[in-house]
VOBA-1610 file (N, C-alpha, C; in pm, whole numbers, padded with zeros to 5 digits, always signed):
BEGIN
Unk+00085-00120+00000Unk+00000+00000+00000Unk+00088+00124+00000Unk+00038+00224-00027Unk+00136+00356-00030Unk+00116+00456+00078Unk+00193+00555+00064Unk+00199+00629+00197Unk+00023+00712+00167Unk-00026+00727+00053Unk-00178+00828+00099Unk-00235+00683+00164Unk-00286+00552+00079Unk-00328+00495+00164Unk-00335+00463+00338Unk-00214+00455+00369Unk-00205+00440+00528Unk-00237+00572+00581Unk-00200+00694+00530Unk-00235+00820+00655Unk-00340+00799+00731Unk-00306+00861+00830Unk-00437+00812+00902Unk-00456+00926+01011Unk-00440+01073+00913Unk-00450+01176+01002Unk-00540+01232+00892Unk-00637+01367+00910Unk-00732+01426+00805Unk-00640+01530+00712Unk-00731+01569+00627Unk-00670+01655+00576Unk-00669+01787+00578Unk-00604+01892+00616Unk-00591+02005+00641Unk-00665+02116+00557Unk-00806+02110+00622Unk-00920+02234+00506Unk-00932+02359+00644Unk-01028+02447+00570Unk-01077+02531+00698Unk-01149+02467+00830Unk-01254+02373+00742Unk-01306+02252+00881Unk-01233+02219+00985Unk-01074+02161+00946Unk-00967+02137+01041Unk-00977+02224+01128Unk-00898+02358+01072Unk-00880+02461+01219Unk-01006+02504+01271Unk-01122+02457+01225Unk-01278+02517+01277Unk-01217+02409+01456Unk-01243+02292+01420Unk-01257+02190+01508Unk-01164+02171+01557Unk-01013+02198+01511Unk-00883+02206+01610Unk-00945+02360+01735Unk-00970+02479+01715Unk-00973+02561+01796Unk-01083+02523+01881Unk-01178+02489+01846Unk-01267+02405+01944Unk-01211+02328+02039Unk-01162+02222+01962Unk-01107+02109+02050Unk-00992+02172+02170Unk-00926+02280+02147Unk-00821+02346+02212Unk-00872+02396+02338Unk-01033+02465+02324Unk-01067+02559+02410Unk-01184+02431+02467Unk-01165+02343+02459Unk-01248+02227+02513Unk-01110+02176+02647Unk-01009+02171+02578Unk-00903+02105+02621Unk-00874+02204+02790Unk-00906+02329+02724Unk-00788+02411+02872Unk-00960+02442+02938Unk-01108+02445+02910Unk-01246+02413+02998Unk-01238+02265+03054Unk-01177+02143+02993Unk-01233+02052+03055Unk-01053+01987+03139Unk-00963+02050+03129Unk-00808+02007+03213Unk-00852+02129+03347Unk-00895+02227+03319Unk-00977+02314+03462Unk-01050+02277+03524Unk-01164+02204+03483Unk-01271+02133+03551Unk-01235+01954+03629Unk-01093+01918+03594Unk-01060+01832+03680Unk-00973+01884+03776Unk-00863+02004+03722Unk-00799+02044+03792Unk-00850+02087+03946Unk-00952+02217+03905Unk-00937+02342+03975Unk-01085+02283+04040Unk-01207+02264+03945Unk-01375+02253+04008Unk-01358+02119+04044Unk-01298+02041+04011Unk-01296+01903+04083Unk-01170+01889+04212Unk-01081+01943+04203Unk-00995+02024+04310Unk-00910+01869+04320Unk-00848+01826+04198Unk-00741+01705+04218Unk-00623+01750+04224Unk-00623+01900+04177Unk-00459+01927+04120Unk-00377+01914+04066Unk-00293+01938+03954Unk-00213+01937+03826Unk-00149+01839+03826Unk-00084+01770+03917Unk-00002+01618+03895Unk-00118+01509+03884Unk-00236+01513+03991Unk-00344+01440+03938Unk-00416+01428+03816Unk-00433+01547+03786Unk-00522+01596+03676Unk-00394+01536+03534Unk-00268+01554+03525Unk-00186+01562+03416Unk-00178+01351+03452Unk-00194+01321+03508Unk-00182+01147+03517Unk-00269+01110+03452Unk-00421+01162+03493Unk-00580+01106+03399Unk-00556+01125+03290Unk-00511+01227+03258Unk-00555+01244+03125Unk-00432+01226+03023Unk-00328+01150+03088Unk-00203+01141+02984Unk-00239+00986+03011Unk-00263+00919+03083Unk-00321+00781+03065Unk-00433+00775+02959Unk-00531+00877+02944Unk-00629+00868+02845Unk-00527+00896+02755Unk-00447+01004+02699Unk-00382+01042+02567Unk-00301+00893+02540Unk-00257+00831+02636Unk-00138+00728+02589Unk-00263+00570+02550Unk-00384+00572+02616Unk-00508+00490+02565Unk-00565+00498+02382Unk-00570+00642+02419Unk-00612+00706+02255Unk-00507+00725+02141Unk-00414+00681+02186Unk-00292+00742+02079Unk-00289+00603+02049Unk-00236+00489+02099Unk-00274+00328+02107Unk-00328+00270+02014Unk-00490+00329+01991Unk-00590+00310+01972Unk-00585+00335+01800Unk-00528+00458+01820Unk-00490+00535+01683Unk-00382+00442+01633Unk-00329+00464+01680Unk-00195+00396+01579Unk-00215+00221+01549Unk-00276+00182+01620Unk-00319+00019+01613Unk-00469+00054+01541Unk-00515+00104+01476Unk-00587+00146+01344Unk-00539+00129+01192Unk-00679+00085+01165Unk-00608+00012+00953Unk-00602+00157+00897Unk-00718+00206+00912Unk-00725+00328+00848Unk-00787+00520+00919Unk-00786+00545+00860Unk-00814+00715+00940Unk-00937+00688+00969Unk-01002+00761+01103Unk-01108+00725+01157Unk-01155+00860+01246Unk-01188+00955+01154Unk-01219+01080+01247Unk-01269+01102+01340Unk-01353+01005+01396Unk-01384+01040+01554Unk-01310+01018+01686Unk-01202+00877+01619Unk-01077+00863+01691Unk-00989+00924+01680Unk-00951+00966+01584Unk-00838+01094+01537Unk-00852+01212+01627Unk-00972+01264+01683Unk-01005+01404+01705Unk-01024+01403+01834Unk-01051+01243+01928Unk-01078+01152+01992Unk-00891+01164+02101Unk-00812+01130+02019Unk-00671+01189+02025Unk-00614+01287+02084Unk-00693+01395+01941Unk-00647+01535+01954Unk-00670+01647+02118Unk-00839+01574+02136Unk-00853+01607+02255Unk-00815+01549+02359Unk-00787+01454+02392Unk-00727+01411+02475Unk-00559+01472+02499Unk-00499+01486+02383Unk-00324+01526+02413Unk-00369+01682+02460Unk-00493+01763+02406Unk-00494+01930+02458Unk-00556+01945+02602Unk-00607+01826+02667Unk-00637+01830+02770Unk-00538+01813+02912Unk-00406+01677+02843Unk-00303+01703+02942Unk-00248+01803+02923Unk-00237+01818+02802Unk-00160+01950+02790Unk-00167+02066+02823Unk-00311+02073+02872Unk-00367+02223+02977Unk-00312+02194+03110Unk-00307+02050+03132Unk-00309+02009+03280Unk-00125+02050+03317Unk-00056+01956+03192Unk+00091+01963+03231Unk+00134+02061+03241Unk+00097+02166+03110Unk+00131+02339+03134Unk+00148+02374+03262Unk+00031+02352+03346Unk-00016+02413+03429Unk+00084+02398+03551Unk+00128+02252+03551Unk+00228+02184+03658Unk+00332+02200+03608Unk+00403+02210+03483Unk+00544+02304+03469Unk+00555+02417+03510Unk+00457+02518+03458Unk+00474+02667+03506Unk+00439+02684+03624Unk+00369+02636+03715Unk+00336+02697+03839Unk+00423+02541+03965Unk+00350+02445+03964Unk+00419+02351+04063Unk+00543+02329+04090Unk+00605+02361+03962Unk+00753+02356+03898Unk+00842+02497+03968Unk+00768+02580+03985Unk+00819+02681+03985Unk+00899+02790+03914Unk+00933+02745+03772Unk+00943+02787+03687Unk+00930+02905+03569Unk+00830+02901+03599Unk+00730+03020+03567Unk+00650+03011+03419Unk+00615+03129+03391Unk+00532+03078+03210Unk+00653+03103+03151Unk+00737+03198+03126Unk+00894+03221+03018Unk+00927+03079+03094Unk+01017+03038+03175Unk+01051+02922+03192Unk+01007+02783+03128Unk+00878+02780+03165Unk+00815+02677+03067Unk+00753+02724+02984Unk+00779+02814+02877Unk+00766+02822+02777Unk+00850+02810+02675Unk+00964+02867+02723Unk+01077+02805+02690Unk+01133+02677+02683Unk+01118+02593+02779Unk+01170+02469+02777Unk+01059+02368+02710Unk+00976+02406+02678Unk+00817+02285+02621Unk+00833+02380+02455Unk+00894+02501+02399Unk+00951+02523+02293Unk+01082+02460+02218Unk+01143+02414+02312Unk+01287+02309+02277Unk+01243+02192+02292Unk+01188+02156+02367Unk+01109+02012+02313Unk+01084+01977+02216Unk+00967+02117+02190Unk+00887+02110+02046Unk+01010+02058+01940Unk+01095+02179+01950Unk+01177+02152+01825Unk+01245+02038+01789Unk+01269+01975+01917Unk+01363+01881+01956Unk+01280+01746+01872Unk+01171+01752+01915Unk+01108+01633+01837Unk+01046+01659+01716Unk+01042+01719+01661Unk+01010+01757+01500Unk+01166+01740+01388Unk+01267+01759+01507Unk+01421+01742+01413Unk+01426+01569+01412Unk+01406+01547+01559Unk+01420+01358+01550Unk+01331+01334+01453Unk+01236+01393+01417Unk+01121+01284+01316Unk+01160+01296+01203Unk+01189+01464+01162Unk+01306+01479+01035Unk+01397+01412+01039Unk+01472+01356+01089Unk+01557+01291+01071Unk+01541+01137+01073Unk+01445+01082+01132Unk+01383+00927+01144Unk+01357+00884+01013Unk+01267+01016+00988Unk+01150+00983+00849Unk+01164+01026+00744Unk+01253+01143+00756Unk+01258+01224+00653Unk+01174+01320+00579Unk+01046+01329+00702Unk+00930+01448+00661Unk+00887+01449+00743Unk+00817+01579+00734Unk+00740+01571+00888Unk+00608+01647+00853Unk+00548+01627+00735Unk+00400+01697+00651Unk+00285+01537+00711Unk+00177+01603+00699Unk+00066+01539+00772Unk+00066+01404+00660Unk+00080+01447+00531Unk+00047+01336+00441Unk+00164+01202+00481Unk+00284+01227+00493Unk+00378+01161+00560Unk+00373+01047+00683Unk+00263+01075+00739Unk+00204+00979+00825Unk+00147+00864+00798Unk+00266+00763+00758Unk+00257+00616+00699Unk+00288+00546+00787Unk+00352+00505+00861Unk+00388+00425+00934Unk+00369+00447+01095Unk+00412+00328+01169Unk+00394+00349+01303Unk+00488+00447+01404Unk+00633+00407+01340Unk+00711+00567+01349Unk+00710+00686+01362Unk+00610+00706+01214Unk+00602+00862+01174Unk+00460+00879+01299Unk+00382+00776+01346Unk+00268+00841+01408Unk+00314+00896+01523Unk+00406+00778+01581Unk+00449+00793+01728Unk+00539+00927+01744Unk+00589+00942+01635Unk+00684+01141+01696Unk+00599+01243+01658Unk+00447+01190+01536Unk+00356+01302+01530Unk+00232+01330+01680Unk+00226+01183+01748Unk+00140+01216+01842Unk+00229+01321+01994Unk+00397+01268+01953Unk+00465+01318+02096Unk+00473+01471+02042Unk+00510+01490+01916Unk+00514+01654+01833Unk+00374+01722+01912Unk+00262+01663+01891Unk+00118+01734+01924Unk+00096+01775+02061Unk+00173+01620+02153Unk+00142+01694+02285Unk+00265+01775+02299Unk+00364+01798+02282Unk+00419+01897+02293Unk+00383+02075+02273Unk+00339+02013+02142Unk+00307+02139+02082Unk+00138+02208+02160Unk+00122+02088+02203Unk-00052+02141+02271Unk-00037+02183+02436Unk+00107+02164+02472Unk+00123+02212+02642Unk+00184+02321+02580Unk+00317+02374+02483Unk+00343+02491+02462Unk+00260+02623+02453Unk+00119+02556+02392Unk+00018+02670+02336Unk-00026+02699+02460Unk-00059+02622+02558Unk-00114+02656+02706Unk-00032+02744+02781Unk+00106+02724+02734Unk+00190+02801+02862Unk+00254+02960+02781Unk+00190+02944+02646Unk+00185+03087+02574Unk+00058+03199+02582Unk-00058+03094+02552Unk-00172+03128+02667Unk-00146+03188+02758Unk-00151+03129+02879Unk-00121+03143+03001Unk-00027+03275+03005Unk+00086+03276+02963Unk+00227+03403+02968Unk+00168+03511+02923Unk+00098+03498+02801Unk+00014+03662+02740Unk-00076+03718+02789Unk-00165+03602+02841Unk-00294+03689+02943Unk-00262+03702+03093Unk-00197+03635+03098Unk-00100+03716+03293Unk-00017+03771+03272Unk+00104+03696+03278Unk+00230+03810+03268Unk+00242+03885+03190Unk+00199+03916+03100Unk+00215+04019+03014Unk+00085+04138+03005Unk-00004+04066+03078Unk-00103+04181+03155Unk-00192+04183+03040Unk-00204+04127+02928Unk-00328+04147+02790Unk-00403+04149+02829Unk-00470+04049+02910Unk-00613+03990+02924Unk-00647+03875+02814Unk-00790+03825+02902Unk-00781+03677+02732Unk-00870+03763+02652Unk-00893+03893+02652Unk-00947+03933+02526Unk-00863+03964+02424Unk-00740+04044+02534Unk-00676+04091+02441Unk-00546+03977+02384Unk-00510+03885+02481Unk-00466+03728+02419Unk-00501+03663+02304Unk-00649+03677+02305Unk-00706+03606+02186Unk-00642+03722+02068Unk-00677+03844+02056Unk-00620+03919+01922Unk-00511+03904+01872Unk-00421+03904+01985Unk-00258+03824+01961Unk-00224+03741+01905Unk-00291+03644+01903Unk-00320+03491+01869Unk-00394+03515+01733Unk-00488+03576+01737Unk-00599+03536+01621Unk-00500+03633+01507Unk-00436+03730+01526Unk-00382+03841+01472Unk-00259+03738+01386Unk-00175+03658+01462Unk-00077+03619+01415Unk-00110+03455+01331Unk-00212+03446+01357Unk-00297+03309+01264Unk-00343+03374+01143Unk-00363+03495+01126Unk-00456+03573+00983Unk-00275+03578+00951Unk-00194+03614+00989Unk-00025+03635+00922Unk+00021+03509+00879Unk-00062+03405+00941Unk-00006+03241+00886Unk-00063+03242+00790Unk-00152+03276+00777Unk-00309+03221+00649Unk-00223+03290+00526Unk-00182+03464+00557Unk-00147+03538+00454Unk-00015+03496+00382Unk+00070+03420+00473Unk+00192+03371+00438Unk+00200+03214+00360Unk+00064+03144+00395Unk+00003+03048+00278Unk-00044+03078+00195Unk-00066+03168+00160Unk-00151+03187+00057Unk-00058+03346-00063Unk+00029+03374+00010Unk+00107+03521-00106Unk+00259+03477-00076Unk+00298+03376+00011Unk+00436+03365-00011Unk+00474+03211-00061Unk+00594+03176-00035Unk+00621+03028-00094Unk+00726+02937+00027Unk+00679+03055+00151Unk+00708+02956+00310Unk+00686+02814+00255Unk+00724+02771+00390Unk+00730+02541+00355Unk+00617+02540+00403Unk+00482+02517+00334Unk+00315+02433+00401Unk+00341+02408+00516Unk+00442+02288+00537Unk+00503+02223+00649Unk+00534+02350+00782Unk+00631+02397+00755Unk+00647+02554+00868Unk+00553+02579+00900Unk+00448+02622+00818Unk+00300+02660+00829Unk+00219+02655+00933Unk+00179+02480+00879Unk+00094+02442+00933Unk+00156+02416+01052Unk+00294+02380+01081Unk+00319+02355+01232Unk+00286+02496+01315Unk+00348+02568+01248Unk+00333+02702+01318Unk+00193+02764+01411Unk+00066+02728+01257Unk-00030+02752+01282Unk-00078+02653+01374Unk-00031+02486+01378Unk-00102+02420+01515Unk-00092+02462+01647Unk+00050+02488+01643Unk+00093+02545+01781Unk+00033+02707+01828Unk-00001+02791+01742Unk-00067+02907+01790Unk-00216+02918+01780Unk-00287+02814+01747Unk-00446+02764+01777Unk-00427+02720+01903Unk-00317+02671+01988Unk-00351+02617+02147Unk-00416+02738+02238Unk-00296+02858+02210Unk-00297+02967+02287Unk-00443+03022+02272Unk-00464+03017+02148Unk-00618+03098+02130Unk-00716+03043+02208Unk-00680+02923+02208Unk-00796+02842+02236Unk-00821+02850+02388Unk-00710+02833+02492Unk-00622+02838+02620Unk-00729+02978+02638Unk-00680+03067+02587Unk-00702+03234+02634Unk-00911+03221+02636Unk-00944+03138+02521Unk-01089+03201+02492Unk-01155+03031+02599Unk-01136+02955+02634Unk-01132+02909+02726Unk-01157+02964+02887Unk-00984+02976+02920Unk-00982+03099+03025Unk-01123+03181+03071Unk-01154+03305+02914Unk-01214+03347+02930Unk-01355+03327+02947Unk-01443+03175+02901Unk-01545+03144+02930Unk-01559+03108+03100Unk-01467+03074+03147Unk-01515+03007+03276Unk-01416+03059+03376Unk-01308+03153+03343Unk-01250+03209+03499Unk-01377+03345+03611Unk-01368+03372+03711Unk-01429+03468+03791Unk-01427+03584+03671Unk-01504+03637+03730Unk-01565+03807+03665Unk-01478+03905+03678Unk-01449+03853+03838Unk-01274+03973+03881Unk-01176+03965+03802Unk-01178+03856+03725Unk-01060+03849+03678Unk-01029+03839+03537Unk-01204+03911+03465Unk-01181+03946+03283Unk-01290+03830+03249Unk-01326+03692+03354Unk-01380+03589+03277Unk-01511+03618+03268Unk-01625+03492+03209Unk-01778+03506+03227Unk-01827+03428+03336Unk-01699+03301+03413Unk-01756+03266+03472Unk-01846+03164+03475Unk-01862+03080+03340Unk-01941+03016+03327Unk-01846+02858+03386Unk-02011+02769+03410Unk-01964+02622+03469Unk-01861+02570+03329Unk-01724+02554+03362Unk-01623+02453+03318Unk-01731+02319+03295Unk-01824+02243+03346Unk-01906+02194+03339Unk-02009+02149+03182Unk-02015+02238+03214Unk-02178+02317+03108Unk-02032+02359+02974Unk-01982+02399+02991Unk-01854+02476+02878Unk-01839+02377+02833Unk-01730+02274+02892Unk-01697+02144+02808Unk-01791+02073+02771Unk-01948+02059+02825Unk-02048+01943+02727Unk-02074+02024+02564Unk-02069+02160+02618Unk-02162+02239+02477Unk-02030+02277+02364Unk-01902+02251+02387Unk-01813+02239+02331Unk-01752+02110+02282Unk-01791+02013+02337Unk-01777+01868+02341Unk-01891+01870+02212Unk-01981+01888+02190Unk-02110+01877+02123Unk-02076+01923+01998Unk-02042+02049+02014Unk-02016+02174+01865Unk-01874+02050+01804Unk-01812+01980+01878Unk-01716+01890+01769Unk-01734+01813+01725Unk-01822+01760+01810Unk-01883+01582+01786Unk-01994+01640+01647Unk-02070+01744+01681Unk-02115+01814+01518Unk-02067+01813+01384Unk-02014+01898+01432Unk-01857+01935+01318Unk-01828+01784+01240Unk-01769+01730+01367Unk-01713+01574+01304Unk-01802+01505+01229Unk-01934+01487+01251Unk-02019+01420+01190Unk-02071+01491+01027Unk-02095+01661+01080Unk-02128+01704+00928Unk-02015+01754+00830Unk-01890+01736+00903Unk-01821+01808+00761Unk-01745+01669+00672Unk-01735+01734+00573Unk-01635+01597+00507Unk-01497+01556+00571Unk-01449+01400+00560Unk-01317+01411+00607Unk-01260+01311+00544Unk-01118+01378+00452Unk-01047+01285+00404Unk-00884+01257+00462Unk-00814+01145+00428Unk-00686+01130+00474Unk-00588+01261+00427Unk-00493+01293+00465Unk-00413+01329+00433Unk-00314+01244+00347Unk-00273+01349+00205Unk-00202+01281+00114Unk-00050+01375+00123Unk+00029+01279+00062Unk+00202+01323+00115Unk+00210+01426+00029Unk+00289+01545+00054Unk+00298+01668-00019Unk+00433+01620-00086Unk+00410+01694-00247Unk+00518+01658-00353Unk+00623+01762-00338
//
């Protein structure tokens, strides 16, 4: 069989980032609601749900073919530890958000060079083998605790707010779009670029549904947030089209 046959990741349309930013701001409502409203705390909370990511990734990769509800099934699961782990690098850690933002940014890179170098690509269509899945699922959670602890750094320490976080974010995603579409950047750069700065957005507009009133949010139940966001994907997933990803020439 050939490498489009086996992918077994979707293919990158507007639908994608509809339901990646969803899934993001599902991820840092429902890693809060075990954390903080269920009151287990970040080493607890980052165990559940990296046992679920290491269940679902499993699951995925011991799969014949792409299976979008497991795929996305995945996705949320790695943005959910990844709200959780953020949370226990930068603060339990002591560290801070530059600290772990920094060090979950050298990660990132760190494992996108090993896969370049394993596989010799690192584009979504490229996802043939059990190899290429296993450094694309460790690439994602990486890249899905970085977006949390960039999140996190712009709407505190840097005093934005998640309103003004989200513009930051949404501002420098319309500069990805423009740089796909009028320059001849690598797709690849791209789209990594653009996965990793959908966390933060997502992190910040998150945040902002369900932190206190004092503090910029609406306040709403983490609860009630993650079912009606849980819902709008499981939607999504069902009505939009979804095909494999094919290897870029």
């Amino acid at each position: 069989m050939n490498g489009h046959a086996l992918a077994k990741v979707p293919e990158v349309t507007l639908g994608f980032w509809i339901i990646k930013v969803l899934v993001t701001t599902l991820g840092e409502t429902g890693g809060d609601a075990v954390t903080m409203s269920m009151q287990l705390g970040y080493a607890a909370g980052t165990a559940i749900f990296l046992a679920l990511f290491v269940a679902t990734v499993a699951a995925q990769v011991g799969a014949r073919r792409f299976r979008p509800f497991l795929y996305w099934a995945t996705v949320i699961a790695s943005t959910t530890v990844g709200t959780t782990l953020a949370d226990l690098v930068d603060r339990s850690l002591g560290i801070g958000y530059a600290g772990g933002s920094t060090l979950l940014a050298l990660l990132l890179l760190c494992s996108l060079a090993l896969w370049k170098r394993s596989t010799g690509a690192v584009d979504m269509g490229s996802i043939d083998s059990r190899r290429a899945e296993s450094f694309y699922w460790v690439t994602i959670l990486f890249s899905q605790t970085l977006g949390t602890a960039l999140g996190d750094w712009t709407a505190a320490t840097a005093g934005l707010g998640y309103a003004g976080g989200a513009m930051v974010f949404g501002s420098l995603l319309l500069l990805v779009a423009l740089a796909y579409f009028r320059t001849g950047i690598s797709r690849t750069v791209l789209f990594w670029t653009a996965f990793v700065l959908t966390r933060p957005l997502g992190a910040v507009v998150g945040d902002f549904l369900d932190k206190p009133l004092q503090q910029g949010g609406l306040e709403l139940s983490r609860y009630v947030a993650s079912a009606v966001l849980f819902g709008l994907v499981a939607m999504l997933v069902l009505a939009l089209p979804h095909r494999a990803a094919q290897r870029a020439h």
